[in-house]
C-alpha positions as CSV (number, residue, x, y, z in Angstrom):
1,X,-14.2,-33.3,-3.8
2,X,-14.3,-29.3,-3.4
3,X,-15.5,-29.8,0.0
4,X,-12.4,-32.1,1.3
5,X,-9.7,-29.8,-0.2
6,X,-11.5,-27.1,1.7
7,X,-11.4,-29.1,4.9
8,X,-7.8,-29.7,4.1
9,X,-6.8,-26.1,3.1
10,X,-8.2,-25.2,6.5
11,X,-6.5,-27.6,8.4
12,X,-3.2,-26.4,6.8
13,X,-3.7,-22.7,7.2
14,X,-5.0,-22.7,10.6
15,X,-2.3,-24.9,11.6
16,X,0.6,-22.9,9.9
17,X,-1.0,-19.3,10.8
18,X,-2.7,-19.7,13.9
19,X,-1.7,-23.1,15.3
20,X,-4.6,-23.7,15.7
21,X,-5.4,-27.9,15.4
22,X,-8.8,-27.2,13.6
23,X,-9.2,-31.3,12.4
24,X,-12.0,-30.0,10.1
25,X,-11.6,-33.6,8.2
26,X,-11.7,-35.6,10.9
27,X,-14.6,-33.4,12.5
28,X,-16.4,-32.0,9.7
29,X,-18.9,-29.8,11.8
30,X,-16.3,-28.1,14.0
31,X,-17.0,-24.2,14.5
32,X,-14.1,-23.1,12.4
33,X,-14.9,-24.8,8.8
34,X,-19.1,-24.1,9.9
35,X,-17.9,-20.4,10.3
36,X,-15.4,-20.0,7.5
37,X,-17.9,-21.5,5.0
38,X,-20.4,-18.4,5.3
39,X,-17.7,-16.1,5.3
40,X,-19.0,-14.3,2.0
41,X,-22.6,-14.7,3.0
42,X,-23.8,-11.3,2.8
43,X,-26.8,-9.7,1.4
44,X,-26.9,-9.0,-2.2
45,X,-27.9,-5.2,-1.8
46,X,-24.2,-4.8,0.3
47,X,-22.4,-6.2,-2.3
48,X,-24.2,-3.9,-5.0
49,X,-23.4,-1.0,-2.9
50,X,-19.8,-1.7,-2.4
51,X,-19.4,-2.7,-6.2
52,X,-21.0,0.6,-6.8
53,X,-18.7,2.8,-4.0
54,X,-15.6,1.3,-5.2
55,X,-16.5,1.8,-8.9
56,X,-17.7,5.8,-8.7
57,X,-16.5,7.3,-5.0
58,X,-13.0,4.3,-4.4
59,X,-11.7,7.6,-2.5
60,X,-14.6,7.2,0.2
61,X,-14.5,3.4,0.5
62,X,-11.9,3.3,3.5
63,X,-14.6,5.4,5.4
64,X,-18.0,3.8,4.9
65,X,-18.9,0.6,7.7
66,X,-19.2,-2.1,4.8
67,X,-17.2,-5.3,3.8
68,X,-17.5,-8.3,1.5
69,X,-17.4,-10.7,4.4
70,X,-20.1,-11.9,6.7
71,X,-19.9,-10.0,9.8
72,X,-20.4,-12.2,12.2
73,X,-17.7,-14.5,10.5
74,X,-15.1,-11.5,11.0
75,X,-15.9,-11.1,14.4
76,X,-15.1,-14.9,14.9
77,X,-12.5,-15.1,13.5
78,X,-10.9,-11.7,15.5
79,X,-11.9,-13.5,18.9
80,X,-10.0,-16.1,17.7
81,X,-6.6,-14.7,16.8
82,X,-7.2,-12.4,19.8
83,X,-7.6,-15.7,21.8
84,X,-4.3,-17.0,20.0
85,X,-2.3,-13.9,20.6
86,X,-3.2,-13.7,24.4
87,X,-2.1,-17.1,25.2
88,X,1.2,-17.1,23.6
89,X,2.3,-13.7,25.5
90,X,1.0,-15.2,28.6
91,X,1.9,-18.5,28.7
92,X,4.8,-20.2,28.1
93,X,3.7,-21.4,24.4
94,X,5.7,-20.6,21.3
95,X,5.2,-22.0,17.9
96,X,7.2,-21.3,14.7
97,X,4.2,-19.8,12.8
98,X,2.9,-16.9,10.8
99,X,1.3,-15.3,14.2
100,X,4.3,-16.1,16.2
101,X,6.6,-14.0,13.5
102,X,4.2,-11.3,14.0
103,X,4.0,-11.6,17.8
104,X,7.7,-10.6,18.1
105,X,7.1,-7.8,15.7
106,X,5.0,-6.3,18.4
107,X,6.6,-6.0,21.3
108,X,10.1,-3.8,20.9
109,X,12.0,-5.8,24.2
110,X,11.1,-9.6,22.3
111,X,11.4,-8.4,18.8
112,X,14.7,-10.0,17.6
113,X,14.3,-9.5,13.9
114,X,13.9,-6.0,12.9
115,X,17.8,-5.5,13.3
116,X,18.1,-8.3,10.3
117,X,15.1,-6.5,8.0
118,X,17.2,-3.1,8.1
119,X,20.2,-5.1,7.1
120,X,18.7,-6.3,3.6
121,X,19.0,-2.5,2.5
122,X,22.2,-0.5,2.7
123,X,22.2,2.3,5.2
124,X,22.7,5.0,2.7
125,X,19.6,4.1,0.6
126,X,17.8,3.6,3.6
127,X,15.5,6.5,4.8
128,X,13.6,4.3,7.5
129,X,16.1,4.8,10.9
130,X,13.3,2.6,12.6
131,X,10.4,-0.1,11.3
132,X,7.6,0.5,13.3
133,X,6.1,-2.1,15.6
134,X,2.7,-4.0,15.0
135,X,-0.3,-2.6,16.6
136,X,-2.4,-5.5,17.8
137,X,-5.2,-4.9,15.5
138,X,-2.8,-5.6,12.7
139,X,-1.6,-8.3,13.5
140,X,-5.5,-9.8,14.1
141,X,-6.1,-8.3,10.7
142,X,-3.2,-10.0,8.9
143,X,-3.6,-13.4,10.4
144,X,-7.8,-13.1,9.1
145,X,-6.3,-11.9,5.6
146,X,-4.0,-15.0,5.4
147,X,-7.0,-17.0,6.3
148,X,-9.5,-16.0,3.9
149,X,-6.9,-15.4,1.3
150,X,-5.4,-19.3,1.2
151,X,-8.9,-21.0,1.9
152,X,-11.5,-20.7,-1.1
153,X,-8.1,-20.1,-3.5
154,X,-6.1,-23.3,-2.6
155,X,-9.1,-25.2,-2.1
156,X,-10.8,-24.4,-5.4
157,X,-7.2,-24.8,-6.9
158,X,-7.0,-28.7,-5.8
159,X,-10.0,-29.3,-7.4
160,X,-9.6,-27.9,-10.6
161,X,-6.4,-30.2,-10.4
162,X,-7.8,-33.4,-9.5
163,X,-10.6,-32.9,-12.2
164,X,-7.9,-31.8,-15.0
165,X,-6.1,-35.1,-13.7
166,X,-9.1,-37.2,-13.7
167,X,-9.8,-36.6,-17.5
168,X,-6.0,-36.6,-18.6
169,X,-5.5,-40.7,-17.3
170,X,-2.7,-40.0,-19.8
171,X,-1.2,-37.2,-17.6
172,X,-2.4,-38.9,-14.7
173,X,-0.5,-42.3,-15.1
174,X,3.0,-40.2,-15.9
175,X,2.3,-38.2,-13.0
176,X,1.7,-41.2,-10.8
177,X,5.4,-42.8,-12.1
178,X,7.2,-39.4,-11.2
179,X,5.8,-38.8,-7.5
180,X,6.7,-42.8,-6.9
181,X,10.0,-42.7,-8.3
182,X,11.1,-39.3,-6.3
183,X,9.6,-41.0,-2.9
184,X,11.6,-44.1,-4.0
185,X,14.4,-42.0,-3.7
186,X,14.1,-40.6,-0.3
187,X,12.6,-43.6,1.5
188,X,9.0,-43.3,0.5
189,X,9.3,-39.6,2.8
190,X,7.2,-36.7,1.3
191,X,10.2,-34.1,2.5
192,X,10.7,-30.8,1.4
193,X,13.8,-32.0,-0.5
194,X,11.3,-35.0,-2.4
195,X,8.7,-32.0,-3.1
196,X,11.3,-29.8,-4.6
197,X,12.5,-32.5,-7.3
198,X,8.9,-33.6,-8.8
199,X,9.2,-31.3,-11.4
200,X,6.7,-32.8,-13.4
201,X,4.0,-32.5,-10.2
202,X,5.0,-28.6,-10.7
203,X,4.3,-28.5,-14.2
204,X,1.1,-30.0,-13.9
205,X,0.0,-27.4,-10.8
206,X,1.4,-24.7,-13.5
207,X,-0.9,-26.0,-16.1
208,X,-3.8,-26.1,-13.4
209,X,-3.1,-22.4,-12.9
210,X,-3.0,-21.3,-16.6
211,X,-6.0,-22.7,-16.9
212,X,-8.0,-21.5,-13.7
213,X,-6.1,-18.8,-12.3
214,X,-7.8,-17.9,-8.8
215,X,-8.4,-14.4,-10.3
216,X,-9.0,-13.5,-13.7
217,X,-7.6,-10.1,-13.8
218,X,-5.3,-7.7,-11.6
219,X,-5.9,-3.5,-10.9
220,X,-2.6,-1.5,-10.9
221,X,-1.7,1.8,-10.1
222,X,0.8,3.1,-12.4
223,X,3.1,5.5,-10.6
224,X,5.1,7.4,-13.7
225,X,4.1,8.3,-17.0
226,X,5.4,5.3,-19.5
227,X,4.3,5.1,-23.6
228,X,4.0,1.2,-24.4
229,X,7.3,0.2,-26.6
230,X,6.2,0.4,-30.3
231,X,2.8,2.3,-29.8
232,X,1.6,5.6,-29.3
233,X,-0.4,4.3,-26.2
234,X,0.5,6.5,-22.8
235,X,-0.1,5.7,-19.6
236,X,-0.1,8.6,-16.9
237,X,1.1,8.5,-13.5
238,X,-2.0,7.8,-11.2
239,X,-4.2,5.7,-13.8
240,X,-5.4,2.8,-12.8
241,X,-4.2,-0.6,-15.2
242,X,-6.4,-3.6,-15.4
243,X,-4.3,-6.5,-16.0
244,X,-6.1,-9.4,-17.7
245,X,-4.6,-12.6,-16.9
246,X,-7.4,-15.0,-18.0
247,X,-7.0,-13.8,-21.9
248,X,-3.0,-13.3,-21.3
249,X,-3.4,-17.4,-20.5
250,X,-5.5,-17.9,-22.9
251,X,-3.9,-16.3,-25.7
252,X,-2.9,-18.9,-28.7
253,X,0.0,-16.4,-29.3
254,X,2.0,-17.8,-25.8
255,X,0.1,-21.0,-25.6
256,X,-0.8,-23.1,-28.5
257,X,-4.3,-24.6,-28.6
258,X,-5.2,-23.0,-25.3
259,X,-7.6,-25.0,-24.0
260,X,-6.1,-28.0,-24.0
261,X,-4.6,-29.3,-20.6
262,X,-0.8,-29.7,-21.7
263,X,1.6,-30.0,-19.0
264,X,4.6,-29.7,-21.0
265,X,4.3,-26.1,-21.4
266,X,5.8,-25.9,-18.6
267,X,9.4,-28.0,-19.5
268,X,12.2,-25.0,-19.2
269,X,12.8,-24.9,-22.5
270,X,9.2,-24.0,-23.1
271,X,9.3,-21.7,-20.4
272,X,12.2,-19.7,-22.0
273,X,10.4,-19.1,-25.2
274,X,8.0,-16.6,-23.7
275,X,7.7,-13.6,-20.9
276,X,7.2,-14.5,-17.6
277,X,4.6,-12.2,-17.3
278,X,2.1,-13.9,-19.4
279,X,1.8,-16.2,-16.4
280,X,0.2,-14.4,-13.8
281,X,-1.5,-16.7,-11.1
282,X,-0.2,-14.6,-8.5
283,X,0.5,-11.4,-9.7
284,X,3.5,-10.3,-10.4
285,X,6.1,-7.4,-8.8
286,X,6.3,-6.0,-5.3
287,X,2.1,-6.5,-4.9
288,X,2.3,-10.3,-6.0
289,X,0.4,-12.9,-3.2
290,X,2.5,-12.7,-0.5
291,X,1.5,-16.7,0.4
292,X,2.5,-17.8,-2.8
293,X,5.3,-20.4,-2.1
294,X,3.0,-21.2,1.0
295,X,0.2,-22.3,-1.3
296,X,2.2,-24.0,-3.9
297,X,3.9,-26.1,-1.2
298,X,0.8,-27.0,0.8
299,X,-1.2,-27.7,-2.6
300,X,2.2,-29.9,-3.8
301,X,1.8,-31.7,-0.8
302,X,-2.0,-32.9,-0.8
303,X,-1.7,-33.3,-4.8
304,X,1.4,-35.7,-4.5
305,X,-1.1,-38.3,-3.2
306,X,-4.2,-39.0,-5.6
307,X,-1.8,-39.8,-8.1
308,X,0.3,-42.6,-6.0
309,X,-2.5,-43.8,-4.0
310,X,-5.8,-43.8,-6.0
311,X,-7.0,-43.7,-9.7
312,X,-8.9,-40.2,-10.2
């Protein structure tokens, strides 16, 4: 099972990102999913060494030659985009992707869109009189990031779905009656419209995420001195705030009998009775994951189908 939602996470991302046709289902030993499976393959004394520079020197990190991914999977995947990039400037290809938006960004006489960014801020309030182009080597680098980032995440996600599905026949069944009557409605189509309206389908990728988050805790950096609200607990400016969202969803406090796979905490009346911020899947604020309604629509989409086609 983990091994097809990773073959189908691949196929969406590379499609969406790169557009790139990757077929990794249909051809399961084609060079992108046989690269992108060793992409954290790397010696056990690197990773020590990193864990141990970004614990005691994080100020030195940016200047020492070591990553958490396999080398020779980064410089695949930088050929790659490279490979992408060149063809669209020089032929007459363009696609409406993720590497296409950035594209345009690079190039000051075929970016069309920079115009409409500095008209989301009001010219007063805003002190940047001109948003810098992308170097080329950003634009590679973002396009790998939204690779590895969406992959392992999304993938393991699905799983953890189909598995929370597959012993819940309960949830499973009234699962199964809401995707097929929404499809009833628009012709048996999975649109963007039908996705939208399973509201129960959301709920039960909520629940999912509650219990396996893709991360189990988020670093902050606060940037102003602030005293929590009815303590004596200060935080300074500068110090660094470890956010723990595996005991925030698993705290009996927000969500009764925690470990129990309850979909209807996630009804909007339930969802008014507590913060949002003791749902955290993604982070939260201006540093959330920036492919967030990306991954929830793509996971909506393959998720909508065990349930109406096959018994889990």
């Amino acid at each position: 099972m983990k091994e097809f939602q990773g073959r189908f996470t691949l196929d969406v991302i590379a499609t969406c990102a790169f557009g790139v046709e990757s077929n990794s289902i249909k051809f399961p030993d084609s060079e992108l999913i046989s690269m992108m499976s060793k992409f954290g393959d790397i010696p056990l004394y690197k990773r020590l060494a990193l864990f141990a520079i970004i614990l005691f020197i994080p100020m030195f990190a940016r200047f020492i030659p070591l990553s958490f991914f396999n080398t020779t999977v980064m410089q695949y995947l930088q050929r790659l985009v490279q490979k992408v990039t060149q063809a669209r400037k020089t032929g007459d290809i363009k696609r409406n992707d993720f590497l296409q938006l950035m594209i345009e960004h690079q190039d000051p006489d075929t970016s069309s869109h920079s115009d409409e960014v500095l008209k989301l801020y009001p010219s007063d309030s805003n002190p940047v009189k001109q948003i810098p182009y992308l170097r080329p080597d950003t634009v590679t680098a973002q396009a790998i990031l939204f690779l590895i980032a969406g992959y392992e995440t999304s993938s393991t996600l699905l799983t953890f779905a189909c598995y929370e599905l597959s012993v819940n026949p309960d949830i499973q069944d009234m699962l199964r009656a809401h995707v097929n009557e929404v499809l009833d409605k628009h012709d048996g189509q999975v649109t963007y419209e039908a996705l939208q309206e399973m509201n129960y389908l959301e709920m039960v990728l909520n629940e999912t995420l509650r219990l396996h988050p893709p991360v189990a805790r988020v670093d902050r950096h606060c940037t102003m001195d602030y005293t929590l609200p009815s303590t004596n607990i200060s935080i300074k400016a500068g110090d660094s705030v470890n956010v723990p969202i595996m005991g925030l969803h698993y705290d009996p406090e927000y969500y009764p009998d925690p470990y129990t796979f309850d979909p209807e905490r996630f009804t909007p009346a339930e969802k008014a009775k507590r913060s949002p911020y003791v749902f955290l899947p993604f982070g939260a604020g201006p540093r959330n994951c920036i492919g967030l309604r990306f991954a929830v629509l793509s996971i909506d989409t393959l998720l909508k189908n065990p349930p109406q086609r096959v018994s889990l």
